[in-house]
C-alpha positions as a Markdown table, in Angstrom:
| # | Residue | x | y | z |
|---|---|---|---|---|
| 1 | Unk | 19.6 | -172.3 | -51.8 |
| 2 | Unk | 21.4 | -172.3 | -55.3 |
| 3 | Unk | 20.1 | -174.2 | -58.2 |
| 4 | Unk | 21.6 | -177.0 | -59.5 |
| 5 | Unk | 21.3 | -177.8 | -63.2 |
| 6 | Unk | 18.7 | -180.8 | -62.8 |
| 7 | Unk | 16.4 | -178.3 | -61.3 |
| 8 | Unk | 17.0 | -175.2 | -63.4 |
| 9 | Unk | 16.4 | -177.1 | -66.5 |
| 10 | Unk | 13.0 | -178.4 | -67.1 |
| 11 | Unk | 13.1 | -180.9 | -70.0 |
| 12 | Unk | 9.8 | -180.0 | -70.9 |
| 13 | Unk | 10.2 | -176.3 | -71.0 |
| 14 | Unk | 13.0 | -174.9 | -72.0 |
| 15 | Unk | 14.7 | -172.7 | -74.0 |
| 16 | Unk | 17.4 | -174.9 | -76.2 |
| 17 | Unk | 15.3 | -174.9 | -79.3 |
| 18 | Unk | 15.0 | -171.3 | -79.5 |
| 19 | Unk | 18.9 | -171.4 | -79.0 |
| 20 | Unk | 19.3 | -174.0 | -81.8 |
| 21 | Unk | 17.1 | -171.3 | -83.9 |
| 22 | Unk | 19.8 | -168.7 | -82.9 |
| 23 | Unk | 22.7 | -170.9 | -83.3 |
| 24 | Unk | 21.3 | -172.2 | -86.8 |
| 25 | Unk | 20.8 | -168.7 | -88.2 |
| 26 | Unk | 24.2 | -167.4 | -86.7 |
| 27 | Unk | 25.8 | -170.1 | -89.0 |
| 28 | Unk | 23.8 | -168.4 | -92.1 |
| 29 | Unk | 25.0 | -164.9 | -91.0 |
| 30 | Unk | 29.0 | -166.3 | -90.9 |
| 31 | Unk | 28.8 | -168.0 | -94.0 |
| 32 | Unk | 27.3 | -165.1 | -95.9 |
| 33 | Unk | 30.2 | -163.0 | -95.6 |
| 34 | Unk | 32.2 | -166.1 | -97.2 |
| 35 | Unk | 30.1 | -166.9 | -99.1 |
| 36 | Unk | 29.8 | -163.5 | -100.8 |
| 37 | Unk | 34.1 | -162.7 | -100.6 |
| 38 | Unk | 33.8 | -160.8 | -97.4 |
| 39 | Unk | 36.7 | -161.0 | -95.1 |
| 40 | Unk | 35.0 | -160.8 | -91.5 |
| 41 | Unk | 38.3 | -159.5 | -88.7 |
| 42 | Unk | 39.2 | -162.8 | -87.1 |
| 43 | Unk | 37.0 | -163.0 | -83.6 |
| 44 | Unk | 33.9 | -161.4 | -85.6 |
| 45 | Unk | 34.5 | -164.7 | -88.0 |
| 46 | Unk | 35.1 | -167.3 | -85.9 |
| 47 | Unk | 31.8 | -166.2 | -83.5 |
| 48 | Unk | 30.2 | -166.6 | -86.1 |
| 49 | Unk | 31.2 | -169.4 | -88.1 |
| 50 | Unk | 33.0 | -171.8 | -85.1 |
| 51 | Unk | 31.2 | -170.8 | -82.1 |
| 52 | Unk | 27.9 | -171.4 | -83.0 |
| 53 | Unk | 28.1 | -175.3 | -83.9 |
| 54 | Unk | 30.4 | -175.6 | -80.7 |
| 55 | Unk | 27.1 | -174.5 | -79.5 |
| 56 | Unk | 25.2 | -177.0 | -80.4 |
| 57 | Unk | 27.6 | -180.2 | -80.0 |
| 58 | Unk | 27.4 | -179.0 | -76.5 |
| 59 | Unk | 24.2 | -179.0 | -76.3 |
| 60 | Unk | 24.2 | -182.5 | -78.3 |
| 61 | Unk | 26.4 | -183.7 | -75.8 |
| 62 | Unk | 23.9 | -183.1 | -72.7 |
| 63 | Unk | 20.9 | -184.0 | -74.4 |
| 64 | Unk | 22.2 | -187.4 | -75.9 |
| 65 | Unk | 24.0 | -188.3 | -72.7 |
| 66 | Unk | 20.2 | -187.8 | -71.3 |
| 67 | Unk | 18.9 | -189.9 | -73.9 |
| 68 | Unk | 20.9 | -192.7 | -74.0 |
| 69 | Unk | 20.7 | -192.6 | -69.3 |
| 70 | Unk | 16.5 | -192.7 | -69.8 |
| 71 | Unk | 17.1 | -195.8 | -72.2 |
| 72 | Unk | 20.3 | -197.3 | -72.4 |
| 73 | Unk | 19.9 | -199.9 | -75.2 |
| 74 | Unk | 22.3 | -199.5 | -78.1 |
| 75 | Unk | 20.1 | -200.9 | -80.8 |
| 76 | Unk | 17.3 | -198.8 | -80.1 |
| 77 | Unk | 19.6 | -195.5 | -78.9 |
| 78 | Unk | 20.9 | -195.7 | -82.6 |
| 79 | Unk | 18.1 | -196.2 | -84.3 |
| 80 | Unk | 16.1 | -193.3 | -82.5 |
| 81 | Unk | 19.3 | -191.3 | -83.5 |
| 82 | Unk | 19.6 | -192.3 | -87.0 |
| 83 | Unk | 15.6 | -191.7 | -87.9 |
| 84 | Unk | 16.3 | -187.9 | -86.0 |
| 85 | Unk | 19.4 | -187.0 | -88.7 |
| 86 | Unk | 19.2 | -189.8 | -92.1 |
| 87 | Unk | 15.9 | -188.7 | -93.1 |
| 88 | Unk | 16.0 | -185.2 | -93.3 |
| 89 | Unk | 19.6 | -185.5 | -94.6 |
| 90 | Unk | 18.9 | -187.7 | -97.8 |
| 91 | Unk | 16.0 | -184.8 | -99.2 |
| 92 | Unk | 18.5 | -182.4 | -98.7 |
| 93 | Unk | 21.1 | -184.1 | -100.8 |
| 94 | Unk | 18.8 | -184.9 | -103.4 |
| 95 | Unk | 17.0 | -181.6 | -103.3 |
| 96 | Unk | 20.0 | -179.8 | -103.9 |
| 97 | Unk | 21.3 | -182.1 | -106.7 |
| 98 | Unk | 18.2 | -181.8 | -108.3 |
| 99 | Unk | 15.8 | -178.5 | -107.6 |
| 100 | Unk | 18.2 | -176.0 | -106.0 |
| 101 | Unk | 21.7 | -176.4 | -108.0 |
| 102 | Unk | 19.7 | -177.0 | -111.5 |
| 103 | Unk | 17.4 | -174.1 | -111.2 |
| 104 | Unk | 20.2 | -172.1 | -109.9 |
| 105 | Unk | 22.3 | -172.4 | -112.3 |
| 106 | Unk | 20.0 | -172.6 | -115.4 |
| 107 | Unk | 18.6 | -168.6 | -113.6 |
| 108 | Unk | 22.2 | -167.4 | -113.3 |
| 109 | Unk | 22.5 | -168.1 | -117.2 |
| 110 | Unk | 24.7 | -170.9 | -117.2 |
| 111 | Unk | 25.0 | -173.7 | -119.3 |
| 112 | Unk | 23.6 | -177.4 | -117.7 |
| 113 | Unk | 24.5 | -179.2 | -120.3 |
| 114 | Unk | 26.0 | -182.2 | -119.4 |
| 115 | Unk | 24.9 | -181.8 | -115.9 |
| 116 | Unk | 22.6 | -184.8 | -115.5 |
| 117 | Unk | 25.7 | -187.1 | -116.9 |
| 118 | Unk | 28.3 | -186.0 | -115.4 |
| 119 | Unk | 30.7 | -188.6 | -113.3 |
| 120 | Unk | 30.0 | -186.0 | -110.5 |
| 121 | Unk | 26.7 | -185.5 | -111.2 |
| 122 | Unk | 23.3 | -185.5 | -109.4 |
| 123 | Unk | 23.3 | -189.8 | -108.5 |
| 124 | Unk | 27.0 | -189.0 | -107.4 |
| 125 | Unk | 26.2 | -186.4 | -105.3 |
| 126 | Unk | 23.7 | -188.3 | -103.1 |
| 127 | Unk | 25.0 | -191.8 | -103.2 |
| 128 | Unk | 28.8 | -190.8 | -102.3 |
| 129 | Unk | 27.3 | -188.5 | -99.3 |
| 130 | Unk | 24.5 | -190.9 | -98.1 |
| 131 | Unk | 26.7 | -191.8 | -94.9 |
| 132 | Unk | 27.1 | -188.9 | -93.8 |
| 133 | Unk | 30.7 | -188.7 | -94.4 |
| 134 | Unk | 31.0 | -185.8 | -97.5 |
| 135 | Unk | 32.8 | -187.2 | -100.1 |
| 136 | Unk | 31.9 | -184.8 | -102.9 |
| 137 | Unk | 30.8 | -181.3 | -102.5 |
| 138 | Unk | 30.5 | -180.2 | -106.3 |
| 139 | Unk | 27.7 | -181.5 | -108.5 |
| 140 | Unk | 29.1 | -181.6 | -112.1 |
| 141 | Unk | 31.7 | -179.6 | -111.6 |
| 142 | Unk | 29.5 | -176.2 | -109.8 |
| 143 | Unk | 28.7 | -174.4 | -108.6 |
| 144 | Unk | 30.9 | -171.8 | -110.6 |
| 145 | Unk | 31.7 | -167.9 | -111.0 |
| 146 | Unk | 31.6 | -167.1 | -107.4 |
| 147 | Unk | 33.5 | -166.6 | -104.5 |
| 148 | Unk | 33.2 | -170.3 | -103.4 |
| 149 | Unk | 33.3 | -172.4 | -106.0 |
| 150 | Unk | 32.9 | -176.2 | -106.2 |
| 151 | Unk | 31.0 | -176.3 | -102.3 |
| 152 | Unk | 26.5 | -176.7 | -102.9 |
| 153 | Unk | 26.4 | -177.6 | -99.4 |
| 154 | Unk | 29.2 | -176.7 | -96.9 |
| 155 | Unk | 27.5 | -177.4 | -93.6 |
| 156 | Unk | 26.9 | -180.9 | -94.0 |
| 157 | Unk | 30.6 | -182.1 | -93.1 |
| 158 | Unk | 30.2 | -181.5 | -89.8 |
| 159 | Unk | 27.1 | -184.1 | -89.1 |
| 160 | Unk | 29.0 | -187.2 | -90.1 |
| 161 | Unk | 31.1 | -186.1 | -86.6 |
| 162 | Unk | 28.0 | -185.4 | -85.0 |
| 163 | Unk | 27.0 | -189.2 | -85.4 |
| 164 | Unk | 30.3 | -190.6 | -84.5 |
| 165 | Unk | 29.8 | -188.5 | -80.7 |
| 166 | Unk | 26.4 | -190.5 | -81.1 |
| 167 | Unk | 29.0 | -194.0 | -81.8 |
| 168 | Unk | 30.7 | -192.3 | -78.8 |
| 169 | Unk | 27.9 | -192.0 | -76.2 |
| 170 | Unk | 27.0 | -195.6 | -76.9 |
| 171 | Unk | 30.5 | -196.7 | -76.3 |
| 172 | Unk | 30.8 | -195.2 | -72.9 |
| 173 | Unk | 27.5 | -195.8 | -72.4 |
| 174 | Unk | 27.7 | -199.2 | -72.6 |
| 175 | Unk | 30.0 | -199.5 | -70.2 |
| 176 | Unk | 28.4 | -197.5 | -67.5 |
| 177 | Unk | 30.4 | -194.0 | -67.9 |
| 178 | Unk | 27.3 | -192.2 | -68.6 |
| 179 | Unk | 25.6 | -193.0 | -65.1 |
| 180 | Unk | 27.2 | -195.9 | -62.4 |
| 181 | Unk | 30.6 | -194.6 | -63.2 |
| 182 | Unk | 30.5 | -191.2 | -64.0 |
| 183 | Unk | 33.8 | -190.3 | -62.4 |
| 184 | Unk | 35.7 | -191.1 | -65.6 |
| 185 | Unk | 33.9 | -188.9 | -67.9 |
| 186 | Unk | 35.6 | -185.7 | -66.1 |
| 187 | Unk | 38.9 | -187.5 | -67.0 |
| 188 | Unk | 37.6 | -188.2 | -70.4 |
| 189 | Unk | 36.9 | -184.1 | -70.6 |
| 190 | Unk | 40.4 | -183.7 | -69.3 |
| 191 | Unk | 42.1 | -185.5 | -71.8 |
| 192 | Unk | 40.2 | -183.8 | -74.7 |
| 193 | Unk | 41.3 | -180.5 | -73.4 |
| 194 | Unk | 45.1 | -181.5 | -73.0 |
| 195 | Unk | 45.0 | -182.5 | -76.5 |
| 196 | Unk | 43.1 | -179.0 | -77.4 |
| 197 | Unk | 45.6 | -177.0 | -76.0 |
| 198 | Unk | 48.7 | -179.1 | -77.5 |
| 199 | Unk | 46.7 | -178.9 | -81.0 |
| 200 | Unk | 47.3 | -174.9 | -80.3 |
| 201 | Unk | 50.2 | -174.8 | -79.5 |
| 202 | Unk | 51.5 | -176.8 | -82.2 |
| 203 | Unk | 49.2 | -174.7 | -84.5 |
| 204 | Unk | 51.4 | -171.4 | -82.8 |
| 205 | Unk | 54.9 | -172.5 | -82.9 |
| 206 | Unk | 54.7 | -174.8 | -86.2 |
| 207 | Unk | 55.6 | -177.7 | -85.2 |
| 208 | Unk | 53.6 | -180.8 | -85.8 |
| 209 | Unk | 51.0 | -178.2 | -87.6 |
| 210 | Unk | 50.1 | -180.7 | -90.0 |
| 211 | Unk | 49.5 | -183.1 | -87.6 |
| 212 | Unk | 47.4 | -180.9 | -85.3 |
| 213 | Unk | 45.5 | -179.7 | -88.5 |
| 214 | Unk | 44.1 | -183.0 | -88.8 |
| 215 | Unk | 43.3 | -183.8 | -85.9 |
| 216 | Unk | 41.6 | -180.5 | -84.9 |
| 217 | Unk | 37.6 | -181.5 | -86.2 |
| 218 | Unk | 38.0 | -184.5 | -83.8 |
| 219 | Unk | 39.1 | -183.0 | -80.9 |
| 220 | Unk | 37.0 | -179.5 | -81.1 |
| 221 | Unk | 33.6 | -181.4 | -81.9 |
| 222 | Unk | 35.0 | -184.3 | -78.9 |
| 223 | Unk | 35.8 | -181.3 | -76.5 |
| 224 | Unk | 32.4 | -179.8 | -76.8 |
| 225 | Unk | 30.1 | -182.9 | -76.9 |
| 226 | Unk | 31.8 | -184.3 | -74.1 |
| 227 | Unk | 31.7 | -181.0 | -72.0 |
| 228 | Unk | 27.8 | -181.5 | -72.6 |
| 229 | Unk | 27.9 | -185.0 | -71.4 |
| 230 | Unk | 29.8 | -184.1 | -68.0 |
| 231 | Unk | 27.2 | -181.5 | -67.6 |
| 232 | Unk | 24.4 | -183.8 | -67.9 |
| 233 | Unk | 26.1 | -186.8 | -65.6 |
| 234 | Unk | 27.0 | -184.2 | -62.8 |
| 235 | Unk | 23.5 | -181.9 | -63.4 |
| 236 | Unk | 22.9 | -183.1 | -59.7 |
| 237 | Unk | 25.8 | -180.8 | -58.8 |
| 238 | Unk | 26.5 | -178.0 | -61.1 |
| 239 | Unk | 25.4 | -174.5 | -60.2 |
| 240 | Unk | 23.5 | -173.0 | -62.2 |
| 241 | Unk | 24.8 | -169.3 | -60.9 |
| 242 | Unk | 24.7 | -165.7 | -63.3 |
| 243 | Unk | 28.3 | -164.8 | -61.9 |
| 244 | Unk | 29.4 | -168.2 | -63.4 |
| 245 | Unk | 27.9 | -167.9 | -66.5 |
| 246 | Unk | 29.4 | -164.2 | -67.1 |
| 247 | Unk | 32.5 | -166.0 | -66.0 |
| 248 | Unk | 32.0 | -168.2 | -68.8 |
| 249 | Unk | 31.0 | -165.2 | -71.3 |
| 250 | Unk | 34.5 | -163.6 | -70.0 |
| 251 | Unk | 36.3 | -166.8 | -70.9 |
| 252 | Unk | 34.7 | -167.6 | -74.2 |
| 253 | Unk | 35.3 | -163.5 | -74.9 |
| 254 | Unk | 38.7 | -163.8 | -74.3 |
| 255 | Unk | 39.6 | -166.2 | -75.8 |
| 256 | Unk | 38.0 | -165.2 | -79.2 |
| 257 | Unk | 40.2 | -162.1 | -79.0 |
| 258 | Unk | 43.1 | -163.3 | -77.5 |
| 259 | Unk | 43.8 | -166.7 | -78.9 |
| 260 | Unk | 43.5 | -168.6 | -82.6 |
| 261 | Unk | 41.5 | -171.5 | -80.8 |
| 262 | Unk | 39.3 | -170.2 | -78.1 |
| 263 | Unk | 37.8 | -173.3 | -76.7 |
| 264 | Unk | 41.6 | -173.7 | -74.7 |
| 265 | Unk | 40.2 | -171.3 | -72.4 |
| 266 | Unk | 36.5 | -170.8 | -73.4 |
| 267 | Unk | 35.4 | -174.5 | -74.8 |
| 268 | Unk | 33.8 | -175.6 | -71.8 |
| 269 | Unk | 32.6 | -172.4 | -70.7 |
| 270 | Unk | 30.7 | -172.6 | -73.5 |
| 271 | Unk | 28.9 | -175.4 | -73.0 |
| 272 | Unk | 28.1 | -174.1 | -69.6 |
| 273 | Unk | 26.8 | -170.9 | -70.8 |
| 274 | Unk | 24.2 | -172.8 | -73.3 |
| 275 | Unk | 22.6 | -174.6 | -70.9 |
| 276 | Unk | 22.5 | -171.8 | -68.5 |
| 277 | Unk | 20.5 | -169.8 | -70.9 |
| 278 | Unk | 18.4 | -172.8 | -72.4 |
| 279 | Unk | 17.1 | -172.9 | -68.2 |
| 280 | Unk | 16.7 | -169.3 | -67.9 |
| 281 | Unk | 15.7 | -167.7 | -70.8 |
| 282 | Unk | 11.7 | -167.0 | -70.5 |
| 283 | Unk | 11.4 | -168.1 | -74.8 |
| 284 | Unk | 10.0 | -171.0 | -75.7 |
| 285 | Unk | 9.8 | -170.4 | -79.3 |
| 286 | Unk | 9.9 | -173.7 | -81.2 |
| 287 | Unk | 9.6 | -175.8 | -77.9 |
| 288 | Unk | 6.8 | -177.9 | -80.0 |
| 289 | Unk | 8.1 | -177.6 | -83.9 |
| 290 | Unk | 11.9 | -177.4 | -84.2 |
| 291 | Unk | 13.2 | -176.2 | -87.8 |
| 292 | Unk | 16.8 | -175.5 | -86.4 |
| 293 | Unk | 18.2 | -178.5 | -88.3 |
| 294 | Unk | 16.4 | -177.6 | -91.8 |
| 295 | Unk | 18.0 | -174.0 | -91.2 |
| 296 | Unk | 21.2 | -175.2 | -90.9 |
| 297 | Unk | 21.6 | -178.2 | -94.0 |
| 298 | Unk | 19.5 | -175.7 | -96.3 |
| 299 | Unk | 20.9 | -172.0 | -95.7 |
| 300 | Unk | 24.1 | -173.1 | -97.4 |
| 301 | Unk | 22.9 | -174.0 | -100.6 |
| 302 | Unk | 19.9 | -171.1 | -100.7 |
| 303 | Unk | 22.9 | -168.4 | -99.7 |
| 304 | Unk | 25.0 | -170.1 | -103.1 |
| 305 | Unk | 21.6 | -169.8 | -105.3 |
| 306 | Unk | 21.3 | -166.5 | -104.0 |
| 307 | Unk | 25.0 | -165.4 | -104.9 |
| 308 | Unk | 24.4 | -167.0 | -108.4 |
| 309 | Unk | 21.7 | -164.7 | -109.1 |
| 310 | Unk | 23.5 | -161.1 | -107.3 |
| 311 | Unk | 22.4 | -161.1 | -104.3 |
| 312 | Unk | 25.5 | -161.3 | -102.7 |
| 313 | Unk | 26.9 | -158.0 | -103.9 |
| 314 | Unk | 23.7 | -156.2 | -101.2 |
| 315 | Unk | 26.7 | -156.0 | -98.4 |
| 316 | Unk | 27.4 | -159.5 | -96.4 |
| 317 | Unk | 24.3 | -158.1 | -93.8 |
| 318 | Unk | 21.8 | -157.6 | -95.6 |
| 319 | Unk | 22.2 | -160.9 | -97.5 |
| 320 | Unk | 22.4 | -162.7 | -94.5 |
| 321 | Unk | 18.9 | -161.5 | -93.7 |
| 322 | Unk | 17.9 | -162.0 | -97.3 |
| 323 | Unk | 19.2 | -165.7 | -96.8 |
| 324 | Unk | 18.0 | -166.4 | -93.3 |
| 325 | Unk | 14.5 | -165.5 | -94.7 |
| 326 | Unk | 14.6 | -167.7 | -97.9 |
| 327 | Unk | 15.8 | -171.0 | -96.0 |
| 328 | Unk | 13.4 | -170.5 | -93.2 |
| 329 | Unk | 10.3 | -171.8 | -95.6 |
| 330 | Unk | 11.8 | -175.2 | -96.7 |
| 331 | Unk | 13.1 | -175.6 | -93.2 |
| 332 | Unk | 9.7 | -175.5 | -92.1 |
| 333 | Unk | 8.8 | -178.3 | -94.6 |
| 334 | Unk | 11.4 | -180.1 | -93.9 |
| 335 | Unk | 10.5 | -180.7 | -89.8 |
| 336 | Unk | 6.7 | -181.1 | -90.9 |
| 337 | Unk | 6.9 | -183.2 | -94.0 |
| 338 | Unk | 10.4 | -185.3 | -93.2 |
| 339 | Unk | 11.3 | -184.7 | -89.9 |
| 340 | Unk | 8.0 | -184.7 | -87.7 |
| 341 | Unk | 6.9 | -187.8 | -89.8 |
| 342 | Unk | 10.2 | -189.5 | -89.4 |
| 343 | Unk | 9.9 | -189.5 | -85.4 |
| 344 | Unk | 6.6 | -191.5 | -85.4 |
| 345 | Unk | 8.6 | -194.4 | -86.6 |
| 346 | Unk | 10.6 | -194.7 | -82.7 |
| 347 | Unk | 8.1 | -196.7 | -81.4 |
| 348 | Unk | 8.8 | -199.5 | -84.6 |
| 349 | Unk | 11.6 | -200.8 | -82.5 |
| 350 | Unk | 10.2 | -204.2 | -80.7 |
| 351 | Unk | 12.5 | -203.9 | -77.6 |
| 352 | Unk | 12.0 | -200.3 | -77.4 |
| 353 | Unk | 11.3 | -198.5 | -73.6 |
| 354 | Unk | 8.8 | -196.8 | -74.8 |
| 355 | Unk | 7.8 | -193.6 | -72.6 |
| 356 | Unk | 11.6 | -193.1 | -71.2 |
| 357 | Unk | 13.0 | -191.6 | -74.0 |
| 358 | Unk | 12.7 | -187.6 | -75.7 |
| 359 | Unk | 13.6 | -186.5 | -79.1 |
| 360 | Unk | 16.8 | -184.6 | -78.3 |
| 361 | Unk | 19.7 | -183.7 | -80.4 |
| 362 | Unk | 21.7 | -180.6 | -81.3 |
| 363 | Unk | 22.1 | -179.9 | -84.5 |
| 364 | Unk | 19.2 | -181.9 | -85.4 |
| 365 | Unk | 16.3 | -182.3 | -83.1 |
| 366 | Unk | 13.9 | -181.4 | -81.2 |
| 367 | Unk | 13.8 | -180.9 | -77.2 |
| 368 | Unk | 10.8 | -182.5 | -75.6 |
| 369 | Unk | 10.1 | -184.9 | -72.7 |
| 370 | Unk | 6.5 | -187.2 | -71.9 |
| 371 | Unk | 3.6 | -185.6 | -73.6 |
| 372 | Unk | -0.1 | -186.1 | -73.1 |
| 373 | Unk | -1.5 | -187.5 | -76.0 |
| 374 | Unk | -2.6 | -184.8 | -78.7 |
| 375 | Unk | -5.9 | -183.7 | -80.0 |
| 376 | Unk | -6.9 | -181.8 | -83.0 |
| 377 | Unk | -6.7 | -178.5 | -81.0 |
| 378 | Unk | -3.2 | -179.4 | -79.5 |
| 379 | Unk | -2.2 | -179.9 | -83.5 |
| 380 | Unk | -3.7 | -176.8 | -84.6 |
| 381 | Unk | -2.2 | -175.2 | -81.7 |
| 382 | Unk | 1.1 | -176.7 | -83.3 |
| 383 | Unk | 1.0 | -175.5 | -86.8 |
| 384 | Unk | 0.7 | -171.9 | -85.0 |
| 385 | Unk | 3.3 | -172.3 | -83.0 |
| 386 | Unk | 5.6 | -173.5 | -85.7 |
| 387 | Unk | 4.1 | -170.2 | -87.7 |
| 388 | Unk | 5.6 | -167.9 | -85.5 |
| 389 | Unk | 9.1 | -169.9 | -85.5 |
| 390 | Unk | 9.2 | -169.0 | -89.3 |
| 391 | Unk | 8.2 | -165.3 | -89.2 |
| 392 | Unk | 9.7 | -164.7 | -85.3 |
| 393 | Unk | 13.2 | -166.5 | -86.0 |
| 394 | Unk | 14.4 | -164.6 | -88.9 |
| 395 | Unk | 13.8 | -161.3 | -86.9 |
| 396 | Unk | 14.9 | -162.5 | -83.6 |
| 397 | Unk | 18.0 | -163.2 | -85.1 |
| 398 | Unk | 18.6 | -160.1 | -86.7 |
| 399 | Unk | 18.2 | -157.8 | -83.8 |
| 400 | Unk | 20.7 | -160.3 | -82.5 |
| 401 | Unk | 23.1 | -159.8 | -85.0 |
| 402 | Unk | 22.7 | -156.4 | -85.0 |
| 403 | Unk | 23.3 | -155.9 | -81.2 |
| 404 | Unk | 27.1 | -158.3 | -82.3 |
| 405 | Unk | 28.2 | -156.6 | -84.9 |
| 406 | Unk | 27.3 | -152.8 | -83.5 |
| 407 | Unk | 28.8 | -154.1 | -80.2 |
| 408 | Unk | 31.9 | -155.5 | -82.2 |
| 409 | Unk | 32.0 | -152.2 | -84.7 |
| 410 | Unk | 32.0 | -149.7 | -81.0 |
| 411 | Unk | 34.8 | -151.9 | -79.6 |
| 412 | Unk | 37.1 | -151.6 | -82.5 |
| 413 | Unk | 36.3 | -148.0 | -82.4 |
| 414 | Unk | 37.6 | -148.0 | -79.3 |
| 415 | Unk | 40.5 | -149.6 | -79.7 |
| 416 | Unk | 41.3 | -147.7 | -82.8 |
C-alpha cells in the first residue's frame, strides 16, 4: 500500500527544520560569492541563491495552509503569524543599524562621522523597514568599498512577500478554499503557473520584459507557496513515492540547466521534493529549537562585516563557511532570547483555540505539533539539543556544499 502524504509526514517528527537549516545556510553559501565579486556559472547561482527560498515558501505554503485548517480564525491566524516573524525582525533591523554596521565600519577603518545624523541613518533604517516592506537598504550612505555596496541586509526583501502569502492564506481561507472547497486551489496553482511560464517567455523573446520583470517576485513566491498549500489540502491523496521525487529532482535539474526560470518545469516539483524529504529523512536536528530564521536575516549582514574586514578575498568557499559559522551564534540568541519568548504570547489572544494550532512557518518558524507540558529535564534537554544545531549545522551544510559544487565542478568537466 503506498503512502500518502498525511501519513508519511508526522507533524511531530519530522525533518523540515533540519531542511530550513540546510535551506538557510544554502542562502549564506550563494550570497557569499556575491557578496565577495564572484561570478558563480548560472545553474550553480541560481541553486543557490533562488532555489533555496523557493524552498522554503513551499514549505511555508503547506505548513500555513495547515495552520490556518487546525484554526481558521483570521484575527488569531494573524496574530500567531505576526508574533512568529515581527519580533525577531525588529532586533535585527536595529542590531544592524546599531552594533553590526557601526562596529563594522569603525574595524574596516572608515570614517562614522556623521553616521548617527544622517537622513538615512540608524532611526531611518528601522522605522522605514518596520513593515516589512524594505524601503531603505543603506544606513548613512554604507556600507562602502566593496563589491555590494549600499545593501546591510539583502535577505529581508523577501519576508514582506512572505507575509502577504500569510494575507493570502486568510483570504482563501476565509472562504473555505483551504478545506470544504479545495477543488479551486489546483486551479488557483494553475493560473500561477500560466502566468510563470508567460513571465518566461516574455523574459526570452523581449517582449513585455519590463512588465514580466515586475511582476516576477509575485508570481515565483505565489507559485511556490501555493504549490505547498495544494500539497497540504490534497495530503490525503498525494503519493509520497521515491520514483516521483527523483522525477521531481529530474525536473527541478533540468530546468536549472536548461531554462533562465526553472520553476516552469521544476516549481512544483520542488515543492514536492521538500516535503518528501522533510517525511523521510531520519534527522531531526532542530525539531525542538529552530534557528533557521536567525540564519537567514543575520548571515547577510555578518558576510558584509566580514567582507569589510578581508575576509572575502579567502575564495567565495571558504568564506561561506567562515560566514555560516559566525551567524550561527546570534541566530541561536535570536530563537532563545526573541523568538522562543515571542511564541509564549499565542495564547494572549481571548478567542484563541488553544491546543489546535503548531508553530509553523518557512522561513521563520518552528515545526511542532501538541506537546506535553515541559519539565526542567525536557528544557535542559532543549538547550542541548539546540547546542548541537549550532555546532552540527554549519558542518552538515558544508559536506553538503561540498558534495554540490564537486558534483557541479565533475559535470562541467564532463561537458568540457
Amino acid at each position: 500500500m503506498t503512502s500518502v502524504l498525511a501519513n508519511a509526514l508526522d507533524p511531530r517528527s519530522n525533518a523540515l527544520n533540519f531542511l530550513r537549516l540546510v535551506l538557510a545556510s544554502m542562502v549564506i553559501f550563494g550570497h557569499a560569492a556575491v557578496l565577495s565579486g564572484v561570478a558563480l556559472p548560472g545553474p550553480l547561482a541560481v541553486a543557490l541563491s533562488e532555489l533555496p527560498v523557493d524552498g522554503f515558501f513551499a514549505v511555508s505554503g503547506y505548513l500555513i495552509a495547515r495552520s490556518w485548517d487546525r484554526n481558521p480564525e483570521w484575527r488569531t491566524f494573524l496574530w500567531h503569524r505576526g508574533l512568529r516573524i515581527l519580533p525577531a525582525f525588529w532586533v535585527c533591523l536595529a542590531l544592524t543599524a546599531v552594533v553590526i554596521a557601526p562596529i563594522a565600519t569603525t574595524l574596516s577603518g572608515q570614517s562614522v562621522d556623521g553616521y548617527w545624523t544622517a537622513s538615512d541613518g540608524p532611526g531611518a533604517y528601522v522605522v522605514r523597514n518596520a513593515a516589512l516592506w524594505m524601503g531603505q537598504y543603506q544606513i548613512s550612505g554604507g556600507p562602502n568599498g566593496i563589491p555590494v555596496t549600499d545593501t546591510w541586509d539583502g535577505s529581508l526583501w523577501t519576508l514582506g512577500w512572505e507575509f502577504l502569502c500569510y494575507l493570502g492564506i486568510a483570504v482563501i481561507g476565509c472562504l473555505g478554499i483551504i478545506s470544504a472547497r479545495r477543488a479551486f486551489l489546483p486551479w488557483i496553482l494553475l493560473l500561477v503557473w500560466l502566468v510563470n511560464v508567460a513571465g518566461a517567455i516574455c523574459a526570452a523573446t523581449g517582449k513585455f520584459a519590463g512588465l514580466a520583470e515586475h511582476v516576477k517576485p509575485m508570481d515565483r513566491f505565489a507559485l511556490m507557496f501555493i504549490a505547498g498549500a495544494v500539497l497540504y489540502a490534497y495530503q490525503d491523496r498525494i503519493p509520497m513515492r521515491r520514483g516521483l521525487a527523483f522525477v521531481s529532482v529530474t525536473l527541478v535539474g533540468l530546468g536549472l540547466v536548461a531554462l533562465d526560470d526553472y520553476r516552469v518545469v521544476g516549481g512544483i516539483a520542488l515543492a514536492y521534493l521538500m516535503l518528501w524529504l522533510g517525511a523521510t529523512l531520519p534527522i531531526r536536528l532542530g525539531m525542538t529549537n529552530d534557528v533557521s530564521y536567525g540564519i537567514y536575516i543575520y548571515g547577510f549582514p555578518i558576510q558584509q562585516s566580514l567582507v569589510m574586514l578581508g575576509v572575502g578575498g579567502i575564495g567565495w568557499f571558504a568564506f561561506a563557511i567562515v560566514g555560516l559559522t559566525a551567524t550561527v551564534p546570534l541566530a541561536v540568541m535570536s530563537w532563545w532570547l526573541i523568538e522562543r519568548p515571542s511564541l509564549r504570547l499565542k495564547g494572549s489572544v481571548p478567542h484563541e483555540q488553544r491546543g489546535q494550532e503548531s508553530v509553523e512557518v518557512s522561513l521563520v518558524t518552528s515545526d511542532g505539533g501538541e506537546r506535553a507540558p515541559r519539565t526542567a529535564t525536557d528544557s535542559r534537554l532543549g538547550v542541548t539539543k539546540n547546542a548541537a544545531v549550532a555546532v552540527t549545522a554549519p558542518v552538515l551544510t558544508t559536506v553538503f556544499m561540498f558534495v554540490l559544487f564537486a558534483a557541479y565542478y565533475v559535470l562541467g568537466t564532463a561537458r568540457a
